[in-house]
C-alpha positions as CSV (number, residue, x, y, z in Angstrom):
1,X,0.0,0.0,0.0
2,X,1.4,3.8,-0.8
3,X,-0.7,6.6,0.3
4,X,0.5,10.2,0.5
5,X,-0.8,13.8,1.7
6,X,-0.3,16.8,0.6
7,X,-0.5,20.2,2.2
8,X,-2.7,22.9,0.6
9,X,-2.9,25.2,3.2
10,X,-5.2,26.5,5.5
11,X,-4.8,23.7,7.9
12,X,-6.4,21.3,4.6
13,X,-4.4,18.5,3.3
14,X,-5.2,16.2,0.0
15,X,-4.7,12.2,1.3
16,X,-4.2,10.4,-2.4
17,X,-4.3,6.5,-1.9
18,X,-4.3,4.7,-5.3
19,X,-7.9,4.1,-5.6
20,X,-9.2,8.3,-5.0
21,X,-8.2,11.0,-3.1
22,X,-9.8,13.2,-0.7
23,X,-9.3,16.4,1.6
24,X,-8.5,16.5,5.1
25,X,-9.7,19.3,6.8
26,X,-7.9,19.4,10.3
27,X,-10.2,22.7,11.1
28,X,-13.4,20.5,10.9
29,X,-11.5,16.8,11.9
30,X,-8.6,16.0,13.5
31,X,-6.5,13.3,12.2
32,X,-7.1,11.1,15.2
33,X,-10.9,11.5,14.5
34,X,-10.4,10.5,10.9
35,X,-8.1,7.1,12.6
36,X,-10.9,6.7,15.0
37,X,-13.3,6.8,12.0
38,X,-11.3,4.3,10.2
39,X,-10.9,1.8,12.6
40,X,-15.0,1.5,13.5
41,X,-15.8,2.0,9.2
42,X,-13.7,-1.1,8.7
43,X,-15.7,-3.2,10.7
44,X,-19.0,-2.2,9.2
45,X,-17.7,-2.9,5.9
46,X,-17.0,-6.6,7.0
47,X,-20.3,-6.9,8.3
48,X,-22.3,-6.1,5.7
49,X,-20.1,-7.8,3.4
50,X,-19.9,-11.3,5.2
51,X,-24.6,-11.3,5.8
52,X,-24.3,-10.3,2.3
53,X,-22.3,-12.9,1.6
54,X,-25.0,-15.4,3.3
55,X,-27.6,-13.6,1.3
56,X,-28.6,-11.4,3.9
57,X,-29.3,-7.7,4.4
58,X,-28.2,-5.1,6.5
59,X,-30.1,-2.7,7.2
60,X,-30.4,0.7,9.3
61,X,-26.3,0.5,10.4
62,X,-24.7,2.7,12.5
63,X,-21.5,2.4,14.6
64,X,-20.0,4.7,16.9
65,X,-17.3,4.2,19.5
66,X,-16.7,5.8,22.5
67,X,-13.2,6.3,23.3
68,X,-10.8,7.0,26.4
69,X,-7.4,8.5,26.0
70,X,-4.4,8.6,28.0
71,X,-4.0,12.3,29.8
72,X,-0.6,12.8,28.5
73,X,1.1,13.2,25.4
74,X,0.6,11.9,22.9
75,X,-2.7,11.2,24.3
76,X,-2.8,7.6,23.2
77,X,-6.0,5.9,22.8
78,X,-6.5,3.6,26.4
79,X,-9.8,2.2,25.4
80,X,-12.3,1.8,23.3
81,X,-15.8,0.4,22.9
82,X,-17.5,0.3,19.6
83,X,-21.5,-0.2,20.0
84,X,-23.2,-1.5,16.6
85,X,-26.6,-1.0,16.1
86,X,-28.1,-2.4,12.4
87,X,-31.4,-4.4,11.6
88,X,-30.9,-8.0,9.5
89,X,-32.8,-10.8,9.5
90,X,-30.2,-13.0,10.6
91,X,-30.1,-14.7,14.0
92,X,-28.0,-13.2,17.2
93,X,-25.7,-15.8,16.6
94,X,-25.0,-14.9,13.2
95,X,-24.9,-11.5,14.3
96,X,-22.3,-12.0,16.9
97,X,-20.2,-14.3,14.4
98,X,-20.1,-12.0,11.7
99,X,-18.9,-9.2,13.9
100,X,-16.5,-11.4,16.2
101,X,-14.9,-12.7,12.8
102,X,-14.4,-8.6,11.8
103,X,-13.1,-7.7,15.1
104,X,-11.0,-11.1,15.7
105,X,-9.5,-11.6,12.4
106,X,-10.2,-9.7,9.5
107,X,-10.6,-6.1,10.4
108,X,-7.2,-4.6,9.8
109,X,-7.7,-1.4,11.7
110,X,-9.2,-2.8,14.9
111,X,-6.0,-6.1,15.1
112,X,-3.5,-2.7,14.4
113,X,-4.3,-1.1,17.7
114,X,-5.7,-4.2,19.9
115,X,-2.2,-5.2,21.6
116,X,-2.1,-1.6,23.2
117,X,-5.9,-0.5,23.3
118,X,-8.3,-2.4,25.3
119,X,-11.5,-2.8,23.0
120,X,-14.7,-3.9,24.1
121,X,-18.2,-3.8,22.0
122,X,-21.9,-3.7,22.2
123,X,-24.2,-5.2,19.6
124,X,-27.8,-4.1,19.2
125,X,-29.8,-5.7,16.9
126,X,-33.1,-5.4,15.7
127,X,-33.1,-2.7,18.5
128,X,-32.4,-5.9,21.3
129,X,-29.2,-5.5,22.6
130,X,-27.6,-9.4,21.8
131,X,-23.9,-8.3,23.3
132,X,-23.1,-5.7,26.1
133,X,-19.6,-5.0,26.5
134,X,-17.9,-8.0,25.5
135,X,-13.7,-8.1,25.4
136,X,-12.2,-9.2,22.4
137,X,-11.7,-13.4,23.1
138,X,-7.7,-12.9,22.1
139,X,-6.8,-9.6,24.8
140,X,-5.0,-10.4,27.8
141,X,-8.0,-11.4,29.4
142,X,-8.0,-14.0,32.5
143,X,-10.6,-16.6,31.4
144,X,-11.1,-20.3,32.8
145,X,-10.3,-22.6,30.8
146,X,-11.5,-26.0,32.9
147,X,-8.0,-27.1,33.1
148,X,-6.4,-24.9,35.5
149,X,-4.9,-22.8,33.1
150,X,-2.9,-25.1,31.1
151,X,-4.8,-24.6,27.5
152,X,-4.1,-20.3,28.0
153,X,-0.7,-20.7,27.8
């Protein structure tokens, strides 16, 4: 991947990836709102993409997450929980595997910051909540494993 920005002035910058371009407009968002942004699109886009997949629709999608950052700089991102909210006619489960599967594996943005951000979700769907702040199965997490701990190392 090469991606480049360029500054036009006035606090506005041109971000050219291969595909497009578009402007960055530090007056209106920050940079780490535009990361943020990223990180919480990527996931939507699996979603969609793995119920359409199944020949389902999503429908009504919105994802926000609510992030904590450390007090000094440079005012790292300490946690963050991302609460989805869409309408499918797809089962919970499905629901939670299709966003477990984004979040654990294929979401590039989320498994760049997970070793140094602790990130916990919500799922809501078909306005039920199916998932309230559940850790990510692979963080540093103590869970028992039936065997005294001998399958977590």
């Amino acid at each position: 991947m090469n991606v480049s920005v360029e500054y036009l002035g006035d606090k506005k910058f041109k971000a050219n990836t291969i595909k497009s371009s578009y402007i960055l407009d530090c007056k209106e968002i920050t940079p780490v709102e535009y990361f943020a942004t990223g990180i919480i699109g990527c996931t939507g886009i699996d979603l969609v993409m793995m119920a359409e997949k199944d020949g389902f629709e999503v429908k009504n999608y919105s994802v926000k997450a609510e992030i904590e950052r450390t007090k000094s700089v440079p005012m790292k991102f300490a946690s963050m929980h991302i609460i989805f909210d869409f309408e499918g006619d797809f089962d919970a489960t499905k629901a939670k595997r299709y966003i477990g599967a984004s979040l654990e594996s294929y979401c590039t943005t989320v498994n760049s910051i997970r070793d140094s951000v602790k990130v916990i979700y919500t799922i809501i769907q078909n306005g039920e909540k199916i998932s309230e702040k559940e850790a990510l199965i692979s963080m540093n997490i103590e869970l028992e494993d039936g065997f005294g701990g001998a399958c977590r190392s």
